[in-house]
C-alpha positions as CSV (number, residue, x, y, z in Angstrom):
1,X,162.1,141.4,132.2
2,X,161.1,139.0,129.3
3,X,158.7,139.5,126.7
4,X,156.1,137.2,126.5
5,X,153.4,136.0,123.8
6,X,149.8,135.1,125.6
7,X,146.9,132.9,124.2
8,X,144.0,134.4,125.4
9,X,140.2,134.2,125.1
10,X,136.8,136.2,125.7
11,X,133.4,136.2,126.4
12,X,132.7,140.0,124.3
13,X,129.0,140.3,125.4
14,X,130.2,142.3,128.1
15,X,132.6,144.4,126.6
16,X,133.4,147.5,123.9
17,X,135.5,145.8,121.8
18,X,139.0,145.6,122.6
19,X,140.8,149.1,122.6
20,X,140.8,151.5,126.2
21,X,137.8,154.0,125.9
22,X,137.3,156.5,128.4
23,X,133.7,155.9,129.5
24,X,133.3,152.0,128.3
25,X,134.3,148.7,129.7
26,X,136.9,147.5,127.6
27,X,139.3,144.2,127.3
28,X,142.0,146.4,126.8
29,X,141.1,148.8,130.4
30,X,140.1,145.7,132.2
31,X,143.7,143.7,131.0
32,X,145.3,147.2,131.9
33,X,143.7,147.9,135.5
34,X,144.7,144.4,136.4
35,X,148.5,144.3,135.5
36,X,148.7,146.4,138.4
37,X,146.6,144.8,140.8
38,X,148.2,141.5,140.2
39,X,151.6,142.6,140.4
40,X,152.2,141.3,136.6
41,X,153.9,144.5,135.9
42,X,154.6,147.9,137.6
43,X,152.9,150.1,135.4
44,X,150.8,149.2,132.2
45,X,153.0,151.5,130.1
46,X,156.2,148.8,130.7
47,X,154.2,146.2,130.5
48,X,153.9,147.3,126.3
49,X,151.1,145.6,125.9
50,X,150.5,144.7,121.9
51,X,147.9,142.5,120.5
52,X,147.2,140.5,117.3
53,X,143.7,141.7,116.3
54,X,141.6,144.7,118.0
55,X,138.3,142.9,118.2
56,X,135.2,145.1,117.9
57,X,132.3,145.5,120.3
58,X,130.3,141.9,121.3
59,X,132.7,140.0,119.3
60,X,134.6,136.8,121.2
61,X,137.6,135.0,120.7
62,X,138.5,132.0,121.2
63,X,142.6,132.5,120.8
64,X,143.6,135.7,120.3
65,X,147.6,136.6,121.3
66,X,149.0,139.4,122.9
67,X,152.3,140.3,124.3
68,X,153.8,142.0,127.3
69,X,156.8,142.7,129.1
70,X,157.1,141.3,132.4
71,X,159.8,140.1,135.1
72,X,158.2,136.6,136.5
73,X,157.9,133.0,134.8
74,X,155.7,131.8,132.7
75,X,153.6,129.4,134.9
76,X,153.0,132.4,137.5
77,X,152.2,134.8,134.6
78,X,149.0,132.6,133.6
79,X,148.2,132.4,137.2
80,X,148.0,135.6,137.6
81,X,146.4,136.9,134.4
82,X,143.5,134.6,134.8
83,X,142.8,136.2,138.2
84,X,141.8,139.6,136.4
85,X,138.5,139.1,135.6
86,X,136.3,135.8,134.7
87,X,135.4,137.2,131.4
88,X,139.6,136.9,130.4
89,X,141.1,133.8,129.9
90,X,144.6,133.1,129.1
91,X,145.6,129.6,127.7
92,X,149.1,129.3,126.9
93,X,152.3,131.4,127.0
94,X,156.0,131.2,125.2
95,X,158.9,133.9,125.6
96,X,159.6,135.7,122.2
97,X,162.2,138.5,121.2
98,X,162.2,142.4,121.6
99,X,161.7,141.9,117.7
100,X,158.5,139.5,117.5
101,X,156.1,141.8,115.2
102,X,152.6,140.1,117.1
103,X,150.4,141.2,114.6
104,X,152.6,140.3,111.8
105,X,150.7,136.2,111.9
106,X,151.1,133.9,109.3
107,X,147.0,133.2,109.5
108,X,143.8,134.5,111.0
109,X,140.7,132.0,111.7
110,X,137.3,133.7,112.8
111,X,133.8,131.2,113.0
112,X,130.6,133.0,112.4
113,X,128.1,130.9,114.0
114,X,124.8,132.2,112.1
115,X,121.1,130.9,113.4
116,X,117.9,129.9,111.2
117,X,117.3,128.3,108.1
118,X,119.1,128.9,104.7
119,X,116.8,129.4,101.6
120,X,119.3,128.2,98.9
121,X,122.4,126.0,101.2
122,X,124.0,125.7,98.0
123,X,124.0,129.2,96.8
124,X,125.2,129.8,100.2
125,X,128.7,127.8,99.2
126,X,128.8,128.6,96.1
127,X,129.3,132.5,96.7
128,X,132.0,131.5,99.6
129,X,134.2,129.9,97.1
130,X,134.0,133.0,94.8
131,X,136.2,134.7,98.0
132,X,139.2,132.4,97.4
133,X,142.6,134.3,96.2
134,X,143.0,137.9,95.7
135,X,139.9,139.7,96.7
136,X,139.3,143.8,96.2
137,X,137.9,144.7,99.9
138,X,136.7,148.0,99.3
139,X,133.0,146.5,99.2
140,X,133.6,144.0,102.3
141,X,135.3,146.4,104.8
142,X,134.3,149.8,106.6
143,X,135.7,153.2,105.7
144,X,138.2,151.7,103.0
145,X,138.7,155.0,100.2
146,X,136.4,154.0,96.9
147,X,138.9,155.6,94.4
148,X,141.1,152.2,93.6
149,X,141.1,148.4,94.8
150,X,142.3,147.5,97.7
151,X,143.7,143.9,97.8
152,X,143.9,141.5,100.4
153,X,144.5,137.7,99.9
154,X,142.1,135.1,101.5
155,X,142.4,131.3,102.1
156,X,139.0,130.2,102.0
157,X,135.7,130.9,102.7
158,X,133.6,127.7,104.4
159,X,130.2,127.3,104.8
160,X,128.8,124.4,107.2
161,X,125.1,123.1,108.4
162,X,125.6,123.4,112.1
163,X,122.2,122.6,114.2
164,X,119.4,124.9,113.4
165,X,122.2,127.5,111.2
166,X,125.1,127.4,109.9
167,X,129.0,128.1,110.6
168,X,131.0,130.3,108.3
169,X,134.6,129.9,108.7
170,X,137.0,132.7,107.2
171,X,140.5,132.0,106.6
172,X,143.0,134.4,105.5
173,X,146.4,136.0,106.8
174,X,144.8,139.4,107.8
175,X,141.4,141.4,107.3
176,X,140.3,145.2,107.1
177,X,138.1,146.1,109.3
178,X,134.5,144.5,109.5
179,X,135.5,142.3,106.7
180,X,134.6,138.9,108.0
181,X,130.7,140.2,109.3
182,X,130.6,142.0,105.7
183,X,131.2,138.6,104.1
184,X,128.5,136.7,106.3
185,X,126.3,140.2,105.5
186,X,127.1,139.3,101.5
187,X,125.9,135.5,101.6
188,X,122.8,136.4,103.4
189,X,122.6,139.3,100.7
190,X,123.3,136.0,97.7
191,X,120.9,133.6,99.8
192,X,118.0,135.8,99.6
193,X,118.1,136.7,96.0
194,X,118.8,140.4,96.6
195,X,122.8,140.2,95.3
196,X,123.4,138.6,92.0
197,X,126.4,136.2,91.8
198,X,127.7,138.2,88.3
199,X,127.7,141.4,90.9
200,X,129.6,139.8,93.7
201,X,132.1,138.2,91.1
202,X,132.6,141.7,90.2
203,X,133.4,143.6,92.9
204,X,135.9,140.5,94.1
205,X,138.1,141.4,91.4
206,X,137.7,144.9,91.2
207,X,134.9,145.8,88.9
208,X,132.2,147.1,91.1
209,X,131.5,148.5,94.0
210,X,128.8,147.2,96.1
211,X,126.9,149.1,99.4
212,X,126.4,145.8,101.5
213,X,125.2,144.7,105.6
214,X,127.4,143.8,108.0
215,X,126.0,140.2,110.0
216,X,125.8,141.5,114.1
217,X,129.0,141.2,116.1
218,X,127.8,138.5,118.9
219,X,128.1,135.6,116.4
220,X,131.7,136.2,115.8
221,X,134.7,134.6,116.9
222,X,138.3,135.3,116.8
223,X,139.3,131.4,116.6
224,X,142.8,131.1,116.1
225,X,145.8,133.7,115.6
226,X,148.2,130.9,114.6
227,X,152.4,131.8,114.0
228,X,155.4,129.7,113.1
229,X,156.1,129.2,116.8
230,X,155.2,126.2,119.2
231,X,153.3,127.4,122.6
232,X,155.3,126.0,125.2
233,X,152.9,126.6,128.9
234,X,149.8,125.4,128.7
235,X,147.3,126.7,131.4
236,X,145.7,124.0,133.7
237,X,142.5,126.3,134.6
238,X,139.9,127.0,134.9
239,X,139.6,129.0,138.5
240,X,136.9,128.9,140.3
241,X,136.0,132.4,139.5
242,X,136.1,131.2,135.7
243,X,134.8,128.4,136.2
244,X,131.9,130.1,138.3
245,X,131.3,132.3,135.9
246,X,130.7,129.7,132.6
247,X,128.1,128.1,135.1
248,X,126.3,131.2,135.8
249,X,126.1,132.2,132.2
250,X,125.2,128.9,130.8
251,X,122.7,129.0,133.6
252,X,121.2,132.4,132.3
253,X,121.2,131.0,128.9
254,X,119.7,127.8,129.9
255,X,116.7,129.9,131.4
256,X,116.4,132.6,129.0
257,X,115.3,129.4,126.3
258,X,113.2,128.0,128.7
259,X,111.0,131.2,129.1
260,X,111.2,132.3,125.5
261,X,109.7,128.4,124.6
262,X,107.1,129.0,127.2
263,X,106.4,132.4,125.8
264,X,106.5,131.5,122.0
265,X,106.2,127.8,122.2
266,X,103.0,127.2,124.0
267,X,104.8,125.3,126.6
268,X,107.2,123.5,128.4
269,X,109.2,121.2,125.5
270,X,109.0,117.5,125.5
271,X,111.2,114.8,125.0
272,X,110.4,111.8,122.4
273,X,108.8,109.8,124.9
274,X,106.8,112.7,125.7
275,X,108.5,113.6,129.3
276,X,109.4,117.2,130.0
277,X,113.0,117.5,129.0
278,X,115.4,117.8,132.2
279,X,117.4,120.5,132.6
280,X,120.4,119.6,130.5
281,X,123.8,118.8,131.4
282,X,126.6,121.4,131.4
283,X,130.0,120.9,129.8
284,X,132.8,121.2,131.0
285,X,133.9,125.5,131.0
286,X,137.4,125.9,129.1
């Protein structure tokens, strides 16, 4: 048996969040019924399964890691992990120690991609930078106690025009829970003149306490779980069933805008030459 750290990515619309629920479709029960099935491990209980950050309900990730215990080689590992479900991805693998602490990373990444126009673009910034160093989470986390500050230390805080919105990308070596969609809640709260930059200054260090919104799951992305080791097996995938599956939903999506313009937008949308715009290409799934 080796143990074995796994790259692996989601699609969260369809799930609970990560951790096994009784009566909920999870990434944790799906990952667990499949070990199984695919003959990746004889029961989940030896597989050990343990992974870096316990994503919540209609939250994605890009490149999460988890590790598990299993007797076959790397290359057949990734084959059969992606044949779980289309939702699951798994990117790369590498063989780590009995020791290997997987949530113990040297840095956490999560984008926020955040739709419609900003009021204030620089006020936007300007409250992200205030995030950088030591920062007291009890007012950007969920059920943290109120009686004395709680620190954690984050890297930056980035803001970015992207299309019709705006990316926020959090950087920082771990996060309390809900942290990163409080932090997107706060800038909203700064770029629509409800939240004071003295206030938000304040409860960064430690001085106040503030009751803020948390931004909705489904624009959140785990993006990178990144440690001080080299990933040594790359996948070569997509399947067909994964690769089926980014078609259909990019499909859905594709249609889904074209009824809501029709609905809202008075018609079908043009082109600059004035020519119905064709249905547009798809990229290539991951």
């Amino acid at each position: 048996m080796t143990r074995w750290l796994v790259r692996f990515g989601y699609d969260g619309s369809g799930f609970s969040g990560w951790a096994r629920q009784p009566a909920a479709r999870t990434i944790e029960g799906v990952l667990r019924d499949g070990l199984r099935r695919r003959d990746i491990a004889p029961t989940p209980e030896e597989a050990r399964l343990e992974v870096a950050s316990r994503t919540d309900r209609g939250v994605s990730a890009r490149a999460n890691a988890l590790a598990l215990w299993s007797g076959i080689s790397a290359g057949t590992l990734l084959r059969r992990l992606n044949a779980i479900s289309p939702e699951l991805f798994f990117t790369a693998a590498v063989p780590i120690p009995p020791e290997f602490r997987v949530r113990a990373a040297i840095r956490r990444v999560y984008r926020y991609f955040d739709p419609g126009p900003a009021f204030d673009p620089e006020g936007w910034c300007r409250a992200a930078r205030l995030f950088q160093g030591r920062v007291d989470v009890r007012s950007f986390g969920r059920g943290i106690p109120a009686r004395s500050p709680q620190w954690r230390t984050v890297e930056s805080v980035v803001v970015e025009p992207l299309g019709s919105g705006r990316l926020i990308e959090v950087r920082a070596p771990s996060f309390v829970w809900g942290m990163v969609r409080k932090i997107v809640g706060t800038l909203r709260e700064v770029d629509q003149g409800r939240l004071p930059l003295s206030r938000l200054e304040a409860a960064i260090v430690g001085k106040d306490r503030l009751t803020l919104p948390m931004a909705e799951p489904e624009g959140l992305v785990l993006w990178e779980v990144e440690y001080p080791l080299e990933w040594e097996t790359p996948w070569g995938g997509p399947n067909r069933h994964q690769a089926s599956f980014a078609r259909t939903t990019r499909d859905g999506l594709w249609r889904r805008e074209e009824v809501l313009d029709a609905l809202f937008g008075g018609g079908r949308r043009t082109t600059r030459d004035g020519v119905g715009d064709p249905r547009p290409a798809r990229a290539e799934p991951l």
